[in-house]
Structure formats: C-alpha cells, structure tokens
C-alpha positions as CSV (number, residue, x, y, z in Angstrom):
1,X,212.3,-39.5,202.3
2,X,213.3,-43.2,201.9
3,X,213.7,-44.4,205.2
4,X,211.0,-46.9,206.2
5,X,210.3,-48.5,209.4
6,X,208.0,-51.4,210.0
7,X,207.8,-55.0,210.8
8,X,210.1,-56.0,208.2
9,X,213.4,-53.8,209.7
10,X,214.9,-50.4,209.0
11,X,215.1,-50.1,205.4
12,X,216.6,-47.0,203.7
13,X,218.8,-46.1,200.6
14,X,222.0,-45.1,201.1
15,X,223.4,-41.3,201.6
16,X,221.7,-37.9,201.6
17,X,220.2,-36.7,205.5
18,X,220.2,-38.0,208.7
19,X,216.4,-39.6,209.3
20,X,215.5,-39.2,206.1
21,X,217.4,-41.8,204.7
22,X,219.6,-44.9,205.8
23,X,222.7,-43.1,206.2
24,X,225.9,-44.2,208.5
25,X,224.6,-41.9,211.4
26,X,220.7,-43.8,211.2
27,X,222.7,-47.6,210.9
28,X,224.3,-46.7,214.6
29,X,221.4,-45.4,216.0
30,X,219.2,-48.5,215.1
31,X,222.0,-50.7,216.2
32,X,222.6,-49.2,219.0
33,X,218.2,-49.1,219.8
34,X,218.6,-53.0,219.3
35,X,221.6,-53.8,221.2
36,X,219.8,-51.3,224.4
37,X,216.6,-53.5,223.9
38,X,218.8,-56.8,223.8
39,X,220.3,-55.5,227.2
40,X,216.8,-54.4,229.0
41,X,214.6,-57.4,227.9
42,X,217.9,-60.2,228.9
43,X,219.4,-61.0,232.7
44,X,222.9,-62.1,231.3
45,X,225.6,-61.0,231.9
46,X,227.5,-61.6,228.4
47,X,225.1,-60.8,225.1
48,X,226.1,-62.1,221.7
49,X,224.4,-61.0,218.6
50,X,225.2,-62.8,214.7
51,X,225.8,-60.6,212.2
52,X,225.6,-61.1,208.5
53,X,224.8,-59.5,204.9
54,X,224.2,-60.1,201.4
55,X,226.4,-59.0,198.7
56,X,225.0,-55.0,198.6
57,X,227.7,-52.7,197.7
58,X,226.9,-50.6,200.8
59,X,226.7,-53.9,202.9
60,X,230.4,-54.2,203.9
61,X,230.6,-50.2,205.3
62,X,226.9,-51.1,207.2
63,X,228.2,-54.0,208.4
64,X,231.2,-52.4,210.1
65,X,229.1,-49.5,211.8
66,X,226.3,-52.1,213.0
67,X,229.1,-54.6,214.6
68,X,230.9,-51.7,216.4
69,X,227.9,-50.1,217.5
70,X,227.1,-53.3,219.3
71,X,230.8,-54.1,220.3
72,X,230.3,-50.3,222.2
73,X,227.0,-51.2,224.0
74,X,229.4,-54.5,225.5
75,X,227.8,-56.8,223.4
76,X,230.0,-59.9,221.6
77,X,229.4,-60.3,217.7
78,X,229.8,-62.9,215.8
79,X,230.2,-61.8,211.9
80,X,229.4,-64.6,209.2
81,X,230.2,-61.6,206.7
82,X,228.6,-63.2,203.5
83,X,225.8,-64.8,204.5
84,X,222.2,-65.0,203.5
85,X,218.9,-64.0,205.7
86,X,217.9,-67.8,206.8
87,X,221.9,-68.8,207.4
88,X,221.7,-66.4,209.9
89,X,218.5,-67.0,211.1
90,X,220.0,-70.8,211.5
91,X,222.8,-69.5,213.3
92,X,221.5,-67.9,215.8
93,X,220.2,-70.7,218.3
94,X,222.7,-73.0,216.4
95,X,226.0,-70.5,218.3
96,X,223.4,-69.8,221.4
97,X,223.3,-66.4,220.7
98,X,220.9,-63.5,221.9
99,X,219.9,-62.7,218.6
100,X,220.9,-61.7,215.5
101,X,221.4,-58.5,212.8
102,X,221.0,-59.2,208.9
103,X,222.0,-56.4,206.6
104,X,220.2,-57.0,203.4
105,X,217.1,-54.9,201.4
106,X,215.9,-58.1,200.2
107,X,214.7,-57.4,196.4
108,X,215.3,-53.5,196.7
109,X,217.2,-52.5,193.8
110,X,221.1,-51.9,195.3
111,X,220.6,-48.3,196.5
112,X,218.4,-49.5,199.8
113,X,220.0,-51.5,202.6
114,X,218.1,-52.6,206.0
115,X,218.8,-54.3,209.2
116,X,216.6,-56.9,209.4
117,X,216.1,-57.7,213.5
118,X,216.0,-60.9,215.3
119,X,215.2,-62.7,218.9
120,X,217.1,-65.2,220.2
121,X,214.9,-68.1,218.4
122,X,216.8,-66.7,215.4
123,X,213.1,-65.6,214.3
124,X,211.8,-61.7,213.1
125,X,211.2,-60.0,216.3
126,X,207.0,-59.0,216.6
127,X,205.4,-56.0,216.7
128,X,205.4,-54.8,220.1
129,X,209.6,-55.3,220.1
130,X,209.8,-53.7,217.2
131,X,207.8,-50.9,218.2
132,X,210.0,-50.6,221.5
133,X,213.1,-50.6,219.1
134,X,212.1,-47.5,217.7
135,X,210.8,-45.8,221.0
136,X,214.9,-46.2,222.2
137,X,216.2,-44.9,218.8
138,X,213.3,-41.9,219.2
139,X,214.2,-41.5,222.4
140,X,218.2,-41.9,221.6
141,X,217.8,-43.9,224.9
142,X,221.0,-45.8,225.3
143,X,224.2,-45.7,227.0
144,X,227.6,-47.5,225.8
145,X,230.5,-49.1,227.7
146,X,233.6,-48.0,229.6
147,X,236.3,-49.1,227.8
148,X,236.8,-52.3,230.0
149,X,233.6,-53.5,229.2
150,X,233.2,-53.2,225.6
151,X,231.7,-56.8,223.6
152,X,234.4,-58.8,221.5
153,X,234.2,-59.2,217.6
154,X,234.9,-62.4,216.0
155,X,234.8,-63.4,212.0
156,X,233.3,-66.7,211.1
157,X,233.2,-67.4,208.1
158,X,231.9,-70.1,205.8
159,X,228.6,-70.0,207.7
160,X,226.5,-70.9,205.1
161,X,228.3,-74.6,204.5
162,X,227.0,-75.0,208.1
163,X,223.7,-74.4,206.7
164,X,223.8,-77.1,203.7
165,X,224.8,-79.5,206.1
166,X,221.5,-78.5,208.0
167,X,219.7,-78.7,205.3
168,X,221.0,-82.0,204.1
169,X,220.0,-83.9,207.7
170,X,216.3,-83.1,206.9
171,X,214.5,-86.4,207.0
172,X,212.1,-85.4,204.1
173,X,215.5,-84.0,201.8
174,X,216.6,-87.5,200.1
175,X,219.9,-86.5,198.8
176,X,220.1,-90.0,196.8
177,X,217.2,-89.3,194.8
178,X,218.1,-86.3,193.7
179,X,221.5,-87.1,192.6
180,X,220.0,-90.2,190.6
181,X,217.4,-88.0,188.5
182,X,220.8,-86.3,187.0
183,X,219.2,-82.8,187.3
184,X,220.1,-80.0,185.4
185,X,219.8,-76.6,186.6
186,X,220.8,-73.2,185.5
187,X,220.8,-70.5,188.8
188,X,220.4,-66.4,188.7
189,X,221.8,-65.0,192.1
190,X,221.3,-61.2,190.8
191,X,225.3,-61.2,192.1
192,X,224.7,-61.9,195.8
193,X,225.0,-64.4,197.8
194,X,222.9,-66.8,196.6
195,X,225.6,-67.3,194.3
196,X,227.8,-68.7,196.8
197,X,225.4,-71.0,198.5
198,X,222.7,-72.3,195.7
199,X,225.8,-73.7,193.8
200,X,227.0,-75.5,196.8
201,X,223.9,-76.7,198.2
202,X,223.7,-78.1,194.6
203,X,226.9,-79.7,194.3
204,X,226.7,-81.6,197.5
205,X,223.1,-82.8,195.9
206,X,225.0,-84.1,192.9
207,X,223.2,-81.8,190.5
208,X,225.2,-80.0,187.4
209,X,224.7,-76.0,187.6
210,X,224.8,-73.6,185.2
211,X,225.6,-70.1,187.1
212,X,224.0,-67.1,185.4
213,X,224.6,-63.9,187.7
214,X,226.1,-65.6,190.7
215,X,229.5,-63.5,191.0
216,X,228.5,-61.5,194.9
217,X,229.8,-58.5,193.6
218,X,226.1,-56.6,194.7
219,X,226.0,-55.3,191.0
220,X,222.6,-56.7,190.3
221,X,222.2,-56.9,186.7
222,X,218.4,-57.1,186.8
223,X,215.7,-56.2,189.2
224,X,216.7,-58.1,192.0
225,X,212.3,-59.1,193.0
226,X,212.3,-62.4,191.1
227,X,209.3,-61.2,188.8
228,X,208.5,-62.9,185.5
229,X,209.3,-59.4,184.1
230,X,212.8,-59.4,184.7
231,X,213.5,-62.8,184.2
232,X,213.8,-63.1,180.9
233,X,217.8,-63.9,180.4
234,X,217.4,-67.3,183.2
235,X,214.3,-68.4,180.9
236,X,216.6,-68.3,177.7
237,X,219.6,-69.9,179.2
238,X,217.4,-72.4,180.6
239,X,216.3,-73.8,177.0
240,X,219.7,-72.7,175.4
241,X,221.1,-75.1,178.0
242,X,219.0,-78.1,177.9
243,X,218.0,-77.4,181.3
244,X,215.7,-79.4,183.3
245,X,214.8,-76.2,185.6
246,X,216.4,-72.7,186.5
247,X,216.5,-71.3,190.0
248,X,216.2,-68.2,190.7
249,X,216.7,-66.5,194.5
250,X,216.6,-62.7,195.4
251,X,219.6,-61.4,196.9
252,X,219.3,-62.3,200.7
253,X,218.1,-65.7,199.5
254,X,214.6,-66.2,201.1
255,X,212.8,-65.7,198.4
256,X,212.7,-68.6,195.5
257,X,211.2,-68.8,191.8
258,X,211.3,-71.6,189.5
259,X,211.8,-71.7,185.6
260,X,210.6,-74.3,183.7
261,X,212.1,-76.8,181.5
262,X,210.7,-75.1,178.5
263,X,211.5,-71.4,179.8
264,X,208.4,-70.7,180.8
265,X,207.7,-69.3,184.7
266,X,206.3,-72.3,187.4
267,X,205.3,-69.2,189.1
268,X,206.9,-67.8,192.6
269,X,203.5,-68.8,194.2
270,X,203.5,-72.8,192.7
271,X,207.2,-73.0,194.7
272,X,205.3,-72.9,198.0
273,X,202.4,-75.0,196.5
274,X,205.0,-77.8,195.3
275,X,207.3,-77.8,198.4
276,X,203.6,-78.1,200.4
277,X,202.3,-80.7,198.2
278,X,205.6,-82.9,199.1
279,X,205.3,-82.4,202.5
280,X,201.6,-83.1,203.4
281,X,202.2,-86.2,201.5
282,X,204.7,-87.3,203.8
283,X,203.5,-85.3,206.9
284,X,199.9,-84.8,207.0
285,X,198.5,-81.2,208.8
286,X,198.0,-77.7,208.4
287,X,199.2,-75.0,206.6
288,X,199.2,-70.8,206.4
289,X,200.2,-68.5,203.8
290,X,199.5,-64.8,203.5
291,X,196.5,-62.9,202.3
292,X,198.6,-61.9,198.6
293,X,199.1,-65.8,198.3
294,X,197.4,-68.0,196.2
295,X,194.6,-70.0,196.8
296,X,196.8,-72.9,195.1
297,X,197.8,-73.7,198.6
298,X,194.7,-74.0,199.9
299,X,193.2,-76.0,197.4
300,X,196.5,-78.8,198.0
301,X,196.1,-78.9,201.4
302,X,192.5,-79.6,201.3
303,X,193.4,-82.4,199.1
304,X,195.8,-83.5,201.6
305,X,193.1,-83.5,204.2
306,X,194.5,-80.2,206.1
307,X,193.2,-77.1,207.0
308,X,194.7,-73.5,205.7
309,X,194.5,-70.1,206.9
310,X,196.2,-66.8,206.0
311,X,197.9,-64.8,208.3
312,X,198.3,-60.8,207.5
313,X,201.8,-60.3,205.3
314,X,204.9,-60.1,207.2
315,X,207.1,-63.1,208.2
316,X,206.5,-62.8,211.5
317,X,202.6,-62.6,210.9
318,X,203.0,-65.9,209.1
319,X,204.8,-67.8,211.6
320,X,202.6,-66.7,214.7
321,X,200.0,-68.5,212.7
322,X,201.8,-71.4,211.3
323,X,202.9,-71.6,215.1
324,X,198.8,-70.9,216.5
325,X,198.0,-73.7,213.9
326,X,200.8,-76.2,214.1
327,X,201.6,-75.8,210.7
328,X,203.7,-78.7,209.1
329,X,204.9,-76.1,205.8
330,X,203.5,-72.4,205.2
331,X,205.6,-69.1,203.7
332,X,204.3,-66.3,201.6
333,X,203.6,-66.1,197.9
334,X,206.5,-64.6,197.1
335,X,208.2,-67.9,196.9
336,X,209.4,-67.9,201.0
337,X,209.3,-71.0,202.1
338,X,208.8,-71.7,205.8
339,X,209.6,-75.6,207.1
340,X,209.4,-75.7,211.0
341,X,211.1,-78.8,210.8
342,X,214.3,-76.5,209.7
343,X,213.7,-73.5,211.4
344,X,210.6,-70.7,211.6
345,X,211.7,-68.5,208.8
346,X,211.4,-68.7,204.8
347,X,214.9,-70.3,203.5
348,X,215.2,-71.3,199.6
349,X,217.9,-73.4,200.6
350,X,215.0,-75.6,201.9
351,X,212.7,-74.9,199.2
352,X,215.3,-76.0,196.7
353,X,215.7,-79.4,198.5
354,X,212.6,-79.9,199.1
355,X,211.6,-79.3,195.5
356,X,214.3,-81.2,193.6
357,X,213.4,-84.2,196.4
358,X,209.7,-83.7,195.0
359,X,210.3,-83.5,191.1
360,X,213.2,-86.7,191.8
361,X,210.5,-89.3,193.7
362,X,207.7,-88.2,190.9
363,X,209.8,-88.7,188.0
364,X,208.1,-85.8,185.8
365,X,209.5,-82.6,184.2
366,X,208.8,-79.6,186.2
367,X,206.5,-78.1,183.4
368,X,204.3,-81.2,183.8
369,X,204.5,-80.7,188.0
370,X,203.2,-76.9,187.4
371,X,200.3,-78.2,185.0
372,X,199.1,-80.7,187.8
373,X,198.1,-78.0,190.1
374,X,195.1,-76.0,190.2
375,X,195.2,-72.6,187.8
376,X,195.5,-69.7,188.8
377,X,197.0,-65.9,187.4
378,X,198.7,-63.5,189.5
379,X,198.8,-59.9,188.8
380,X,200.9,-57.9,190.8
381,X,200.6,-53.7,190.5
382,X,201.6,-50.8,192.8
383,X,200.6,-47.2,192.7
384,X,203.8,-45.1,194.1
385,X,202.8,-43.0,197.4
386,X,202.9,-39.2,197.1
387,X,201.9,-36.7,199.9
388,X,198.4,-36.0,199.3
389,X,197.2,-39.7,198.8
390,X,195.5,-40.7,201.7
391,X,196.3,-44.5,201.6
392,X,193.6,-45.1,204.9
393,X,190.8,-43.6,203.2
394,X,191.5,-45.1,199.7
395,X,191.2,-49.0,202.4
396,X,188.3,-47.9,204.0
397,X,186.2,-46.3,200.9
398,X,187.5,-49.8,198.9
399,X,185.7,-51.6,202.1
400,X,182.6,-50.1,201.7
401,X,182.3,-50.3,198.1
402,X,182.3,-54.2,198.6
403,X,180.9,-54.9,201.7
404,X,178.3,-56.8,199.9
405,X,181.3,-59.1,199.4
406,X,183.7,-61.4,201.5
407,X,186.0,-58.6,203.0
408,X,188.8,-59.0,205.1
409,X,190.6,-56.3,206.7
410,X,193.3,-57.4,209.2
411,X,196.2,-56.1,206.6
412,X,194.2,-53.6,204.3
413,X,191.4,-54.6,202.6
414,X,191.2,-58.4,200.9
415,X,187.9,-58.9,198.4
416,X,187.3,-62.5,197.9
417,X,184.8,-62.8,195.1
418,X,183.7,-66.4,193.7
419,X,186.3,-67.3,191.3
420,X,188.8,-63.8,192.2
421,X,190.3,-61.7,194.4
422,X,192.1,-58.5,195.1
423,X,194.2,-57.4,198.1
424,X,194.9,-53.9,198.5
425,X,197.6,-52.9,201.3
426,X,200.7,-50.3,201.8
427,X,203.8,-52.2,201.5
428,X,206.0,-52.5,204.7
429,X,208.8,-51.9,202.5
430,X,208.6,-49.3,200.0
431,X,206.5,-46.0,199.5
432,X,203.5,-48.3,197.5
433,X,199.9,-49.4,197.5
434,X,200.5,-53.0,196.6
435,X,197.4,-54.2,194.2
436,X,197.4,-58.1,194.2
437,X,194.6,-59.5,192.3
438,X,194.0,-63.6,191.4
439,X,191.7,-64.8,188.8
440,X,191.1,-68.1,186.6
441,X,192.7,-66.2,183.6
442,X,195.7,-64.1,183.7
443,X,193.4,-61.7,181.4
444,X,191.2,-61.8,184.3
445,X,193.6,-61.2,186.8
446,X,194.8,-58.0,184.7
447,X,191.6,-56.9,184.3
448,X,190.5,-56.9,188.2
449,X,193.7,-55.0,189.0
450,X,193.0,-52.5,186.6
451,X,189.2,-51.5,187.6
452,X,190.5,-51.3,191.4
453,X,193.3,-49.2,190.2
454,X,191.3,-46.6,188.0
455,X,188.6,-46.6,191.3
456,X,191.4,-45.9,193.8
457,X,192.6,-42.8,190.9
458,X,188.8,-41.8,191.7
459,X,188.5,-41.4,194.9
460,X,192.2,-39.6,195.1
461,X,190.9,-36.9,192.7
C-alpha cells in the first residue's frame, strides 16, 4: 500500500488498486474532496483554483484528471502546466484565486505523484482542513454540476517568469551585485522543472550557468532528495568547470542545496543558515526552523540578537510559528527556505537570490562562507515500516529511556543532549521512521544514529 495521506498532501505511486495506491480513480476523488471543501468553506459564487506540476512523467495524465474534476464540481482553473511548488504558491493570491492544486512528490523517486493542497493565501492548508478533505473523499461526499454550470479551464503558461520578476523586486535581492561578482554556477534539476526556472532566474541575475540534468523530461537520473549521497556528478562538474558554486533543487523546486567551490557539500542545512545570516543582518528579529534542523540557525540568530524556536516538521507547522513569532526568515533543514517578505512557503528561487546577494556583498568563496559558521554533522537514517512495527510504542519506550534528558515530543520524540541530538518521527511522506541525529563530529553524528537504531531493533524483537 503506497498511498499516504497527511499534512503534506495525497501522495501515492502510480497504478496498481484503487485506495491503495495513487491511481486515476484516487486523483479524482481527492480533487473532487478539495474542490467540495473549496465550495462549503467559500460564499462565492465563481471559485478558481491554480493548477500546476513538475516534470513527473505521470504529471501531465494527473494533471488532466485533477483540472477536470474541478472544471465538473463548477469550479474555473487556471493551469500554469510546468510550474514549480512556490510559483504556484505565488500565484495564487497574485491571480486572486481560491486556492490552488500542485502535482508534484517532491524528492520521491518518479513512481510517486501527490497533490499538494492550498488556501487561498496560496499557503499549505492546516490540519483540521486537511482532515475535513479526507472526511469528504471517505465519505465520497460531493456532488458535480449540470452541464450549464460546469467551471472554465484556461492555460497560462510561462508562470514561473512571473515569479523571477517577483523575486527580482525583493528589496534585500541586489541584482547589481550579483552580476558584478561574475558568478559561476553549474545547476542539477534531476530533469524537472527547476531546469526551466534556476537557469532563468540566473540569467536575468547576470550569472553564467552550467546546466547538468535540467532537460524537464521527469527522467530523474539520480535520486531526486538532494542528499550528499547522490550528488556526486554536480560536485565533479563543479571543479571540472571552474565553478564558483553548484546548485542543486529537488524536482518541485522548494528544496535547495549548495556545492562548494571545491566540490565539497555547504550542506542543505548551511543554505537556510546563510540566507538567515543575510537577512538578520539587514532585518533584525526572529526566526523558526524545524525540530530535524540544525542548531546552526539558532546559534546565527542569537548572534544577530534574535530569538529561535522550532516548530514540529511540516510546512505548515513552520509557518504557524514563523507567523506566532513574527519571523523575519525560517524554513526547514532540508534546504526550504521561507521569506515572508516573498510569500509564506519555502521557494529556492528566493534562497538562490538571497544567497548569491550574500556571497556578492561579502566578497568570499562559498567554501570560506560555510567554514564561518558554527560546525555541525548531520546524519540522516530511516528504518522502512513493515506491519508488525509498532512505530507509537518504539516513540514512547525512546521517551522514557531518556527522560532524564531534554525531551521533546510534539512531533515524535526529540533528545537534546549537551553537544547532540536525535529526532525520531514517522515521516509524513513515505512508509519510514526518520532517525535524524546532530553532533560536533560527523563520526559522532553516525555514531548516535546508530545506538538509537540498534535500541529501536530491541525493542521491535
């Protein structure tokens, strides 16, 4: 079964049984749950919903059954086809629509699609609409149009130029800077659509790309989640070519990791870190990352006089805290990047800007940027679910084991010790235990994830 439903969207892979996985039958009935809950929770007359996907081979069939599902409840569409997550997200209160639909698994490998859901703020709808979502797709709780009241479809493409320019008008993006530093930069889009709109964002900031794997063809040639592991082609090229930095974006383009000069990773959590850095030096205030982030971020804000706190992982958990906190930057770990000044969702388009702005005004290589902040190692394990692990008990034994330490348990369990910690949690978008642990030493690191691991293999014997 490899249908998954949670806070991030309805994710599935493609084919096989009805509810099981994310077949043509399950992408109507979701649509058509989201469209009913668009209708029930709006007093307009006329609803329009954006659609858009990434480069998926699946994503153009998905794409047609999601539009006319909504065209049948008598809701308009708007369909940027190509598009990345935070273009639409950008587009939604930029056309005034209702909301908005974006088919895309993200880092999945190309078998899984998903329809990620949003409000009218263009933003991740919470928990409690999500949860009503799936009562009227349970339920099978909705009703289409006569025929004289069916919505309206209408293509508009080149969506994501709209975005650059919105990016561009960002009073903290200097464009001039950039373009007089003479960058360098080699970009891996895995072949989706961040191959389309990292090149162009790049042009307009006068720097030369190299394009490695930007071709939206949805055949990703690599494990689309921008891991150090399956990275190793951009961190050749990047030396090979005399690069000053690669970038590297999964295939909905939210997520962002940087390559250093000398091949080496800056790390997906150091892009948040950087992009922060810049921006409390020009903005002072707060910020909020997730539990699995570093505590890079919260060591920079201190220095910038700020406060940090970390939300429970999930977009929408981030921003509800960002939004609790007034947060002037915050994201996730995974290299989203989330600048309320641009809009409440994480967007490597502004990461990118934001980072080549940084690197331009310091006038350093980007290996020397990474060595400036504080050190920390990632390691980042899963154990795959099966039907007799018991992923609530395996949390709540793990609590009790370190009670004695700093335990927190609003997503999980999180164990901070003095100079380490672990986070132990079931992903919201694959069959996983995700086992993030953060030491002084990637050695360390290893080593923390690999005592938890053995002790959860205990207590599932």
């Amino acid at each position: 079964m490899s249908l998954i439903k949670s806070i991030s969207g309805i994710r599935g892979t493609i084919g096989g049984k009805v509810n099981d996985n994310l077949t043509p039958i399950d992408a109507v009935k979701f649509a058509a749950a989201y469209g009913t809950w668009l209708k029930e929770n709006s007093t307009k007359a006329n609803l329009t919903v954006v659609v858009g996907r990434d480069a998926r081979i699946s994503g153009k069939m998905v794409s047609s059954l999601v539009c006319n599902t909504l065209v049948g409840l008598g809701i308009n569409v708007i369909d940027l086809g190509l598009s990345t997550t935070p273009t639409v997200e950008v587009a939604v209160p930029l056309k005034n629509a209702d909301g908005g639909i974006i088919l895309t698994a993200s880092h999945n490998p190309k078998q899984w699609n998903a329809l990620k859901l949003l409000n009218e703020k263009g933003e991740f709808l919470n928990g409690e609409n999500g949860s009503d979502v799936l009562k009227i797709a349970e339920d099978e709780s909705y009703v289409f149009s006569e025929v004289d009241d069916l919505g309206t479809y209408s293509k508009l493409p080149g969506y994501m130029d709209t975005h650059i320019e919105e990016v561009l008008k960002l009073k903290l993006v200097d464009a001039e800077a950039i373009k007089k530093a003479n960058f360098k930069v080699v970009v891996d889009a895995v072949n989706s659509t961040g191959g389309i709109v990292i090149p162009a964002l790049l042009d307009k900031l006068g720097v030369e790309c190299v394009k490695l794997y930007c071709e939206p063809n949805g055949q990703f040639p690599h494990n689309p989640e921008p891991l150090k592991e399956h990275l190793t082609d951009i961190s050749e090229l990047v030396v090979k070519e005399n690069a000053d930095l690669g970038i590297v974006v999964d295939p909905d383009v939210d997520r962002l990791a940087l390559v250093c000069e000398d091949g080496s990773m800056f790390g997906e959590e150091y892009t948040l870190v950087a992009c922060a850095d810049y921006v409390l030096s020009k903005t002072p205030g707060n910020t909020v990352s997730n539990l699995s982030s570093s505590r890079a971020l919260r060591d920079v804000t201190e220095k910038h006089g700020g406060t940090y706190q970390a939300s429970a992982v999930g977009e929408v958990n981030v921003v509800n805290l960002m939004k609790d906190n007034q947060a002037v930057i915050g994201g996730e770990g995974n290299g989203g990047i989330i600048y309320p000044d641009s809009h409440y969702g994480r967007d490597s388009l502004v990461g990118v800007a934001l980072f080549l702005t940084h690197l331009a005004n310091l006038k350093v290589s980007c290996k020397t940027l990474r060595e400036s902040y504080p050190s920390y190692f990632m390691s980042k394990n899963k154990i795959t679910l099966t039907e007799e692990i018991n992923v609530d008990e395996i949390l709540e034994k793990m609590a009790v084991k370190y009670a004695a330490e700093d335990v927190t348990t609003i997503d999980g369990v999180k164990v901070d010790f003095e100079t380490e910690w672990v986070h132990l949690r079931k992903s919201n978008t694959e069959p996983i235990i995700r086992i993030y642990s953060e030491s002084t030493s990637q050695e360390n690191a290893d080593a923390l994830a690999e005592r938890i691991i053995e002790e959860i293999k205990e207590i599932t014997k």
